[in-house]
N, C-alpha and C positions, 0 to 999 in steps of 0.2 A: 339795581340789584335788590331780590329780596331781603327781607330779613332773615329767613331760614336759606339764601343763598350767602349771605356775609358768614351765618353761625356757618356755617362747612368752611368758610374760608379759615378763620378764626382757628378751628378745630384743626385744621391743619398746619397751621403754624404752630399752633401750641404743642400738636403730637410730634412737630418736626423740631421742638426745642428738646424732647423727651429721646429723640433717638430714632422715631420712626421716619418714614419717607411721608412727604409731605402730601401726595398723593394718598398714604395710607389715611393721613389724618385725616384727610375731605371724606373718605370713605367713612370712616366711624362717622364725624359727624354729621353725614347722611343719614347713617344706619339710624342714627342718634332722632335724630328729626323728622324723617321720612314719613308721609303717613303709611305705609307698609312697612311693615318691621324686615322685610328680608328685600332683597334685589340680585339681579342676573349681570354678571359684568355684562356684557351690554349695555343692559340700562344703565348702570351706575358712567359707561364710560360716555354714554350719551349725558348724562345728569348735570356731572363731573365736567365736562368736555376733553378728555384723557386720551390718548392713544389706545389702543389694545396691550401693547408692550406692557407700556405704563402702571397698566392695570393689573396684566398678570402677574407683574413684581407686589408691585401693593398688596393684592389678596394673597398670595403665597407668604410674602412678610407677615402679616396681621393674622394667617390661618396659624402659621407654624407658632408664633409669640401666645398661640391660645387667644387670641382676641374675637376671632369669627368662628363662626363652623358653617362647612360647606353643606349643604343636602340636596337634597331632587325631592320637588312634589310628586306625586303621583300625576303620571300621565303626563309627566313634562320632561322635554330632551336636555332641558338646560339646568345646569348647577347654579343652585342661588346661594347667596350670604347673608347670614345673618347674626348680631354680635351673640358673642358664647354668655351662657349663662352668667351670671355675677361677674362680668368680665373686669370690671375696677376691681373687686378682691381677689382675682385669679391674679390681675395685673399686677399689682401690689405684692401679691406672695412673690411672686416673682423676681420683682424689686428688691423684695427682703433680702435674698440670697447674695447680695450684693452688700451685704452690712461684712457679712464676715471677709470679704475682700478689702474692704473698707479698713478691717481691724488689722488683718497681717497688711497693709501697706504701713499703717501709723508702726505694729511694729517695727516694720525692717529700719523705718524713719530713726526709730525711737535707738535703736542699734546702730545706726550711723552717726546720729548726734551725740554718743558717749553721754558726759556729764553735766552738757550743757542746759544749767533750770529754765533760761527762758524756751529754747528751744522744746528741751523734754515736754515741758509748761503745754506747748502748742497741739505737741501730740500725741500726751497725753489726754488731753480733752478731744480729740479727733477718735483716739481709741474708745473713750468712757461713752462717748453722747452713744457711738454705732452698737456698743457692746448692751448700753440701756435700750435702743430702741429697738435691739434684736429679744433681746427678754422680754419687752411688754407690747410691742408691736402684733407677734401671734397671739395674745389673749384677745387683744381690742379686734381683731380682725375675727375672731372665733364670736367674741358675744354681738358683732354686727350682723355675722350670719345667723346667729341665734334669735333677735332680734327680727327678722324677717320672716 
């Protein structure tokens, strides 16, 4: 196996610890490596070696999540993919929106434990870290795209 065959492996476990389908993750880290920045499911399914199924779950997952965008070149029949602009800070905003879910669970917690300090203790600090890193998270992610 190559080396930029392992890195797709790799990528795919790690996307598949994040939530994606493991096939999604082979995909970015194709995308990621490829020397062509875009590919046609076909290719990718030949790449990959993935079923067509397979595939059109993957790329549908990864389109609708904002991670690819589909397009057509000129004068070609076939849709190709390739990863969406800033797609780690699209990803991440994304992720963001998952603090404040974060925060109403510690509360409901915090409601079901009454008066108890060690417990409160636990989740209170589960509320504090999501509720800080919801406040300072979209600046750092603003002055990275600034930055660029």
């Amino acid at each position: 196996m190559s080396a930029i065959e392992d890195f797709t492996e790799e990528a795919g476990l790690f996307y598949e610890r994040l939530g994606l389908s493991r096939t999604a993750g082979r995909v970015v880290g194709h995308l990621l490596a490829s020397d062509d920045d875009s590919a046609d499911a076909p290719d990718l399914c030949e790449h990959l070696s993935v079923a067509k199924s397979s595939m059109s779950v993957a790329l549908r997952q990864l389109e609708q999540a904002g991670m690819v965008e589909r397009f057509r070149r000129r004068g070609e029949r076939r849709d190709r993919y390739r990863l969406a602009e800033d797609v780690f800070g699209r990803a991440f905003r994304a992720k963001m929106a998952e603090f404040d879910a974060f925060q109403e669970l510690a509360a409901h917690g915090l409601a079901a434990v009454g008066d108890d300090p060690q417990r409160r203790k636990r989740l209170e600090n589960m509320r504090d870290m999501y509720a800080f890193m919801a406040d300072r998270f979209p600046a750092l992610l603003d002055e990275w795209e600034a930055s660029r």
